[in-house]
N, C-alpha and C positions, 0 to 999 in steps of 0.2 A: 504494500500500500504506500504510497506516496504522500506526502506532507499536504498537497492538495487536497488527494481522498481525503485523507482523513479530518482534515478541516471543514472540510465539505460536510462530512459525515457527523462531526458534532455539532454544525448550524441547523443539520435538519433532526438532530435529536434535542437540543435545547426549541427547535420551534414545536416538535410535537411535543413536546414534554410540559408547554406549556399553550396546548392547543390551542396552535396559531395557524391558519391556512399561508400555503406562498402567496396568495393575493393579499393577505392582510399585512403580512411582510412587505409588499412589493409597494403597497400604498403608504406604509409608515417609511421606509426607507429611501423609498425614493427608484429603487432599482426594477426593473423589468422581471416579469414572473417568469420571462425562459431563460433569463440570465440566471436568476435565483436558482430554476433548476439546475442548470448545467453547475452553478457549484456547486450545491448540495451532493450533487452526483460525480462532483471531483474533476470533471470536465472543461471548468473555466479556472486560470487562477487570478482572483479580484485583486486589484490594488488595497493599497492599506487605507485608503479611503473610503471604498465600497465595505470592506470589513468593517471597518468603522460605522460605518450606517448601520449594519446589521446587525453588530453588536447591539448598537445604541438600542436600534428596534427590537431585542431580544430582551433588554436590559439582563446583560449578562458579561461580564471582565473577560477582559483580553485572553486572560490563564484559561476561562474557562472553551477557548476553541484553541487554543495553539494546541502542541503537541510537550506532552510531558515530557523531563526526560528519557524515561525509560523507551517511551514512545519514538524520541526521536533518534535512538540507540539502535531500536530495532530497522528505525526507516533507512540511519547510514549501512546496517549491515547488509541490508537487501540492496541498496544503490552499489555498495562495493564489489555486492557478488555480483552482480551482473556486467560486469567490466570482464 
């Protein structure tokens, strides 16, 4: 999984967890609802601005979508192997 994925993967489990549709997202942040998917889904990688909006709109801290370390331990070792 990739740092993307997985950022992706925790904006669309902080918005279910606090059931939020991507249209509701898309209206408070400011960003497009197929934009929003394709991150969710790891597909797009948003600027720190756009993250910023969707944080703001999640009301949820930066830690809670980056990647832990352990997290990010695991993502160098996979980008290594693959060389």
């Amino acid at each position: 999984m990739s740092v993307t994925e997985l950022v992706g993967k925790k904006i669309r489990h902080h918005r279910r967890s606090k059931e939020i549709t991507i249209q509701e997202l898309s209206r408070v942040c400011g960003l497009t609802v197929n934009y929003i998917s394709l991150i969710e889904k790891g597909e797009a990688n948003p600027s720190l601005n756009k993250l910023h909006a969707i944080i703001n709109a999640l009301e949820v801290h930066w830690s809670d979508i980056m990647p832990t370390k352990d997290e990010q331990k695991v993502i160098s070792e996979k980008e290594l192997s693959s060389y």
